[in-house]
C-alpha positions in Angstrom: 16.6 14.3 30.8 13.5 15.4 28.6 12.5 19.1 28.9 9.1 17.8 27.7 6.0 17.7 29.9 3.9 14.8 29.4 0.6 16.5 30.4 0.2 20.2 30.8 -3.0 21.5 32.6 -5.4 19.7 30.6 -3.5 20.0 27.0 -1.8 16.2 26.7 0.3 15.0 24.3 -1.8 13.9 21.2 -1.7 14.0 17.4 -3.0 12.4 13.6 -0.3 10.3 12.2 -0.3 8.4 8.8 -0.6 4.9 9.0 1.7 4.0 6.6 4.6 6.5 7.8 3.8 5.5 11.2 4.6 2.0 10.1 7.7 2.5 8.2 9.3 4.8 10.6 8.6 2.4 13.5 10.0 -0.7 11.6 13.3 0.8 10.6 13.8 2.2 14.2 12.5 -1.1 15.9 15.7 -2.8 14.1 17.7 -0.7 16.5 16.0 -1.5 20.0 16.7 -5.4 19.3 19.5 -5.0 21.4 21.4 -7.6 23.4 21.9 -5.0 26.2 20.6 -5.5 29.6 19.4 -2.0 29.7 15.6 -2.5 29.3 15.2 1.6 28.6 16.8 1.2 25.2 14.4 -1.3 24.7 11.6 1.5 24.0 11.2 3.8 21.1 10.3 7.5 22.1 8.1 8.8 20.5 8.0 13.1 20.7 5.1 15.7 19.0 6.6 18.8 18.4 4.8 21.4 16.1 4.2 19.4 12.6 6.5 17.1 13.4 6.1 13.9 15.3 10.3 12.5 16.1 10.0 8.0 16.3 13.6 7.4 18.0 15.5 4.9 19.5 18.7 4.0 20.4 20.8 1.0 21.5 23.6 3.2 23.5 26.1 3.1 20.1 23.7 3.4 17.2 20.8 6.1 17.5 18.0 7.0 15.3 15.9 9.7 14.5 12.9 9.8 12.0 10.7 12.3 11.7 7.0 12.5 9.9 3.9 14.4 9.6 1.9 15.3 12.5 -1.6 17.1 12.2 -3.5 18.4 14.9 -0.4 18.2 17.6 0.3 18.9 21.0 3.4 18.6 22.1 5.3 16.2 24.6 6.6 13.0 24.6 6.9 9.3 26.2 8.5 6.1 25.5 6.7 2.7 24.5 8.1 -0.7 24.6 9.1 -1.4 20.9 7.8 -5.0 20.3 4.6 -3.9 21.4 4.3 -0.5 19.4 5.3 -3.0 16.0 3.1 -5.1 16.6 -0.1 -2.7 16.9 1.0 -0.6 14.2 1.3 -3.6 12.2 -2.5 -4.1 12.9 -4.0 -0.7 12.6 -6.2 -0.1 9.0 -4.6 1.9 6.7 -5.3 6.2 7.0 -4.8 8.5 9.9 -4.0 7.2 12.9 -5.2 9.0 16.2 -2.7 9.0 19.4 -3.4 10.9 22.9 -2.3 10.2 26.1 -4.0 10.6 29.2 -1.8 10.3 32.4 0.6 7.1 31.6 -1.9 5.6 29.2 -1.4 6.4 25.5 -5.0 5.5 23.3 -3.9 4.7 19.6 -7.1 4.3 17.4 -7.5 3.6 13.5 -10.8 3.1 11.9 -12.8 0.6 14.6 -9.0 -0.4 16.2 -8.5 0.9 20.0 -5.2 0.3 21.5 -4.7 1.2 25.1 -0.4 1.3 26.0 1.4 2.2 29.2 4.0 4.1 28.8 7.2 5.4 30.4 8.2 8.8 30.8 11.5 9.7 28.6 13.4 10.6 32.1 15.7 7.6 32.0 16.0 7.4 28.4 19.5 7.9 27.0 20.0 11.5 25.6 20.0 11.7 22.3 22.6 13.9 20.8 21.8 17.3 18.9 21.0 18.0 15.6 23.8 18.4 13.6 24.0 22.3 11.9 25.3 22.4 9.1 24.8 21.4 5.3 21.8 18.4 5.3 20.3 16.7 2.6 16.6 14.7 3.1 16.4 10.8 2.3 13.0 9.1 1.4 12.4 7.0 3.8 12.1 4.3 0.9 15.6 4.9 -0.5 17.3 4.7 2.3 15.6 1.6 3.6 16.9 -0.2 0.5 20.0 1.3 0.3 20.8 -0.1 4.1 19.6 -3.2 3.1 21.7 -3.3 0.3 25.2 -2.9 2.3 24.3 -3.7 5.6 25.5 -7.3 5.4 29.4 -6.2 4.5 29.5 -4.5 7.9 31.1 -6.1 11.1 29.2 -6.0 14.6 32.8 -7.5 16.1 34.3 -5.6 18.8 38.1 -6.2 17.1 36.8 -5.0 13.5 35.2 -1.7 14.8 36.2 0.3 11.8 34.1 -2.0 9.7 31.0 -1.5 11.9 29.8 1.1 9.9 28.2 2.5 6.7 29.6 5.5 5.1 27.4 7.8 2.8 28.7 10.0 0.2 26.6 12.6 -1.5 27.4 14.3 -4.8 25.4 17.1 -6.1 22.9 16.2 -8.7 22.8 12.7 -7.2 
């Protein structure tokens, strides 16, 4: 359970995204909510203010994913959209900032002359997502790592028996 309030008094979740960021974050993450599961909450992508920082996740109950972009002008919260519909109007808005606010279960995205009215769901039901991990970090572009998954995804296995080929393993070396 989310210790996030969706609406407090009259401050609501809202925020300026960039289009383009918006975009790319919600493409890679959408790859995860096309799921075969029959769990139609990991079908959403959750999408959390927080400060400067606006978190696009999803999850498919074994893989889980967590990008984070700029946010201007934030207040915090957060809810959880269906993810083919989210692409799909992202996919549509003009390029610069994009404008998203919620007002009771309704979240307004706008663009330039684009209006988008979603309903969404409130993050209650949504798998928990696990911590961040302490400890040493390094930051990927978006960019890099999008082609670098691209580039090795296919020598993975999605086959129960081979689970120790189901994944990708990333080594870092300083300088690198």
């Amino acid at each position: 359970p989310s210790n996030f309030v969706l609406c407090e008094g009259n401050q609501r979740m809202r925020g300026t995204l960039d289009q383009s960021e918006f975009q790319q974050a919600v493409s890679l993450v959408q790859g995860i909510t096309q799921s075969k599961l029959s769990n139609p909450v990991v079908e959403n992508i959750v999408l959390r203010f927080a400060g400067e920082q606006a978190e696009i996740r999803a999850t498919n109950l074994s893989i889980s994913i967590r990008i984070r972009i700029k946010l201007e002008g934030g207040k915090d919260g957060e809810i959880a959209l269906p993810s083919k519909l989210l692409g799909q109007v992202v996919r549509e808005l003009p390029q610069g900032p994009v404008e998203i606010s919620l007002k009771g279960q309704e979240i307004l995205i706008q663009a330039g002359r684009s209006k988008f009215h979603l309903n969404s769901l409130t993050t209650e039901d949504f798998p928990p997502f696990l911590p961040q991990v302490e400890g040493p970090s390094i930051e990927i572009p978006v960019e890099v790592a999008a082609k670098s998954l691209e580039r090795t995804v296919f020598a993975t296995s999605d086959e129960r028996a081979r689970y120790q080929l189901g994944g990708i393993k990333f080594i870092h070396k300083d300088g690198d």
